[in-house]
C-alpha positions as CSV (number, residue, x, y, z in Angstrom):
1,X,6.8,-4.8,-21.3
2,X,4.4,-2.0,-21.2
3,X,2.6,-3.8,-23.6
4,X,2.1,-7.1,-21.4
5,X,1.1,-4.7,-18.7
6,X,-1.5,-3.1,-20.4
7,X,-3.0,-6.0,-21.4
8,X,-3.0,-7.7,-17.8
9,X,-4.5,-4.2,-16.6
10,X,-7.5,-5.0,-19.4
11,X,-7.7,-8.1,-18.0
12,X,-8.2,-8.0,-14.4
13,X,-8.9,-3.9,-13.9
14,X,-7.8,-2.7,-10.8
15,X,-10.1,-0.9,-8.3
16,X,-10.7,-0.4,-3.9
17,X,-13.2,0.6,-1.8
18,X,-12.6,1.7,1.8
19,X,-15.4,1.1,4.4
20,X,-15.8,3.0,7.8
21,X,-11.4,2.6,7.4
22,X,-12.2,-1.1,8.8
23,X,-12.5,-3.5,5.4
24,X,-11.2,-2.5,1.6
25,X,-11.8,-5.0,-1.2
26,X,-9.1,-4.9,-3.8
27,X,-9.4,-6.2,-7.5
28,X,-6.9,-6.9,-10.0
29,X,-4.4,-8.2,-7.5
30,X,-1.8,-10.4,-9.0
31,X,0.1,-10.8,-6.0
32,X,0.5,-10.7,-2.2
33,X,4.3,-9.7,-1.7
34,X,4.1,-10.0,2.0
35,X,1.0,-9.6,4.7
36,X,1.4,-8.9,9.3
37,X,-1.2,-7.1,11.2
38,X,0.4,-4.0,10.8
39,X,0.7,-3.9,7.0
40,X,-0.5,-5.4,3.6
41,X,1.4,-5.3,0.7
42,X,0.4,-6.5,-2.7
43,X,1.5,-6.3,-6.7
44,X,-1.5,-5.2,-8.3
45,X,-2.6,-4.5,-12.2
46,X,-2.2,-0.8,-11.6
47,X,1.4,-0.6,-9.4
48,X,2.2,-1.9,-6.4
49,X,0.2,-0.8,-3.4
50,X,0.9,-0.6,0.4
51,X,-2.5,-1.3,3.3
52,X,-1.0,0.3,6.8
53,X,-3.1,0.0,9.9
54,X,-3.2,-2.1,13.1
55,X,-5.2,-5.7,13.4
56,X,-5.0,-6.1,9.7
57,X,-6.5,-9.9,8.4
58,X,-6.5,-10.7,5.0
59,X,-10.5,-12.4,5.1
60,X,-10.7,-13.1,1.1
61,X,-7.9,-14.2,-1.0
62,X,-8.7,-14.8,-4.2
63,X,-5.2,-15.3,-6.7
64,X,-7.3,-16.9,-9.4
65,X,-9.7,-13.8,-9.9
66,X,-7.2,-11.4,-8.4
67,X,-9.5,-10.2,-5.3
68,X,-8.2,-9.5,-1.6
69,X,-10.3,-8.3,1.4
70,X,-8.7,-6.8,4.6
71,X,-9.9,-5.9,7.6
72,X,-9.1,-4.3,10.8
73,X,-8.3,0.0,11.2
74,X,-6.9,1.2,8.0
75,X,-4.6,4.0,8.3
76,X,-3.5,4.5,5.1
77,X,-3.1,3.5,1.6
78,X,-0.6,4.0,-0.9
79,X,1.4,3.5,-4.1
80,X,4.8,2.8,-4.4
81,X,7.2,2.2,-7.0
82,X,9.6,-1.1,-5.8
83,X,12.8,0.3,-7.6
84,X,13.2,3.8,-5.8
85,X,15.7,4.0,-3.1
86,X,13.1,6.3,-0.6
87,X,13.2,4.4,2.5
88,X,10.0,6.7,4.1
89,X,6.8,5.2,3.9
90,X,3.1,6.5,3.4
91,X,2.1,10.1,2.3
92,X,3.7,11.8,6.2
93,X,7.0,10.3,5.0
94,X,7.0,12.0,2.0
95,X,6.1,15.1,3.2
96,X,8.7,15.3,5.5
97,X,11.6,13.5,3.6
């Protein structure tokens, strides 16, 4: 399985950039597990990654290529494995788990 992972990763690299905490462009998305205006959650190449904020709007969806754009305030993003039992969310969570 790593394997097939790797070579997806090769692939369609994945990468963000954060602007102003108001629009990040994502690539090597390969899916968007769900999407409100409070958070934006997606499977990418590199692990599955969590966009909190408030006003969130996904502007580009591209499956095909495996690019996203969001907009709105960005409070945080993070990493999260989809197996572990932690129930907290984002970096404060942790911290004080």
């Amino acid at each position: 399985m790593s394997e097939n992972k790797n070579t997806e990763s090769e692939k369609n690299p994945h990468d963000f950039a954060v602007s102003e905490r108001a629009h990040v462009e994502i690539r090597g998305m390969t899916e968007v597990i769900s999407f409100d205006e409070n958070a934006v959650v997606l499977a990418t190449t590199g692990g599955n990654m969590s966009i909190e904020g408030t006003g969130l709007r996904v502007n580009i969806l591209d499956v095909k290529e495996g690019n996203v754009s969001v907009d709105g305030h960005i409070d945080c993003i993070y990493y999260f494995d989809p197996t572990s039992k932690q129930i907290t969310r984002g970096w404060f969570g942790r911290l004080f788990h």
